[in-house]
N, C-alpha and C positions, 0 to 999 in steps of 0.2 A: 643610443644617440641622445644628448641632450643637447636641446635648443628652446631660442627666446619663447617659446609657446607653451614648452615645459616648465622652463626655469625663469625669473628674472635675470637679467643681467647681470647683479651685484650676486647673488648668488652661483650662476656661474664665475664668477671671479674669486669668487671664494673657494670653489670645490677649485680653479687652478691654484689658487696662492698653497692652498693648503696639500698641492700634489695628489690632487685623488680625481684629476680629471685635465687632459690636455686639448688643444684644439685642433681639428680636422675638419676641413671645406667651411664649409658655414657653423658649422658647429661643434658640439666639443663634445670628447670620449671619455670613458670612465677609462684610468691606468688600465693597463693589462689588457685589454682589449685590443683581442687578437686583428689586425687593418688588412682587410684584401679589398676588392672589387664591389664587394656589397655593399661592406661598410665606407671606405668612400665614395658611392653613388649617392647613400643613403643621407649621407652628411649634406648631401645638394640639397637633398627636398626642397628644404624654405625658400629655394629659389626657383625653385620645377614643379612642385607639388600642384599649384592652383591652377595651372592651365595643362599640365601634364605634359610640359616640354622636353625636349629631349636634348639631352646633356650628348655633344657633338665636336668634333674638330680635336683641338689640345687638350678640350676638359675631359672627351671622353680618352685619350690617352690615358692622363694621369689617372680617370678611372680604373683600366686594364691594368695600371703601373709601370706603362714604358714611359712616363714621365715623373721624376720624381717629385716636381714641388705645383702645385695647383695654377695655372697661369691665369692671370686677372688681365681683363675681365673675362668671364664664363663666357664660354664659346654655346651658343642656347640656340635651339631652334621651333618650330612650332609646324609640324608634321602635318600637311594637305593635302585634299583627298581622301581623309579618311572617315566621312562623315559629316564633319562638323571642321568649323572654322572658328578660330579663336581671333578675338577682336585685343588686341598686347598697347597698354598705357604707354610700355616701355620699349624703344626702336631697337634694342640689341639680340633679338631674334631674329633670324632669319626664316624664311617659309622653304620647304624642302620636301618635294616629294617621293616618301619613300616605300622601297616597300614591305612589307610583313619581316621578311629576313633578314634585314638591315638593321634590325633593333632588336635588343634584350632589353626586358625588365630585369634589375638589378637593385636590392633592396627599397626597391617602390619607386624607382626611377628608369625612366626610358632613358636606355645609352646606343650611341652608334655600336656595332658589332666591332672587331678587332681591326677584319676585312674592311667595312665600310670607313671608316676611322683611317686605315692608312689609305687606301683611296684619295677619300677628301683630301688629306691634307698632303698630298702629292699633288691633287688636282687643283687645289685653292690656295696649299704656300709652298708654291717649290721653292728648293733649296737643300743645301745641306744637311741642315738640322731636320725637315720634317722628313728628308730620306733616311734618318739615322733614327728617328723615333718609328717610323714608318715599318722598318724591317725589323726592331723591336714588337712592334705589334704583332707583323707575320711572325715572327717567334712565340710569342704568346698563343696567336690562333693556333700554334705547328703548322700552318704552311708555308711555303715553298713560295719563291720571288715568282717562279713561273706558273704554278697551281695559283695562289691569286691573282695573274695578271688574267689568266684565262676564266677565271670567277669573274673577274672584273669586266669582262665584255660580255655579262647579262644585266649589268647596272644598263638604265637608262635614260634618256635627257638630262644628260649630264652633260654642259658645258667643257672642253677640253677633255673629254673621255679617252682618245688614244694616248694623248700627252700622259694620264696617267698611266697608263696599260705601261707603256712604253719603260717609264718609270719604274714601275713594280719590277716588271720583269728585268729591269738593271740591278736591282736592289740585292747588297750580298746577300747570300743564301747560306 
């Protein structure tokens, strides 16, 4: 990963003018560099890294890959209960307590899991599109519309929780 902390800025612009480096999330990739799940978490950091947020919702989608292009702005949250409380300058976290299962670390970034990921975004943007990303992710986990809806009723204090269950288990299989 190259980013502002590694590189200046005119010189990342130079390794893209010059084709030996393109850009991914917040920062940018050497050619050739093979892109799964790590290395798009890892591309977050500059924006997760200092409070140790958890890349969540769409952003952790397109981390898995069931979305293709990065949705602005970063879907972020900042994990309570676990310790410690982080005091955020910036409003576009949300606080979400989660639990130990619910998160991967993925190239030094906490990401919602496949499961929790379509969850959420059944239970917080219904509709079409996040049903069609939604059972993309169950794809990705390899489970089943009905194997994660019944994972999904050990999630808890989750606002509209059956609404998603309900959901999951509609989702093609």
């Amino acid at each position: 990963m190259l980013d502002l902390q590694q590189l200046p800025a005119t010189e990342r612009s130079v390794l893209r003018l010059d084709g030996d480096a393109v850009p991914l999330g917040l920062t940018d990739v050497p050619v050739g560099t093979p892109v799964g799940p790590v290395v798009r978490a890892a591309s977050l950091a500059p924006a997760t890294g200092r409070h140790d947020l958890v890349v969540e919702l769409a952003s952790a989608a397109w981390v898995h890959g069931a979305v293709a292009a990065l949705p602005q702005p970063l879907h972020l949250a900042v994990a309570v209960g676990q310790g410690r409380r982080v005091a955020l300058r910036s409003p576009g976290a949300r606080e979400v307590r989660f639990r130990p299962s619910d998160l991967v670390r993925q190239g030094g970034v906490l990401v919602t899991t496949p499961l929790r990921t379509a969850f959420d975004l059944v239970r917080l943007e219904p509709g079409p599109a996040s049903d069609e990303v939604a059972a993309a992710l169950l794809r990705i986990a390899g489970l089943t519309p009905g194997i994660a809806a019944g994972l999904a009723q050990l999630f808890v204090r989750c606002p509209h929780k059956q609404r998603a269950i309900d959901r999951l288990a509609a989702l093609p299989g």
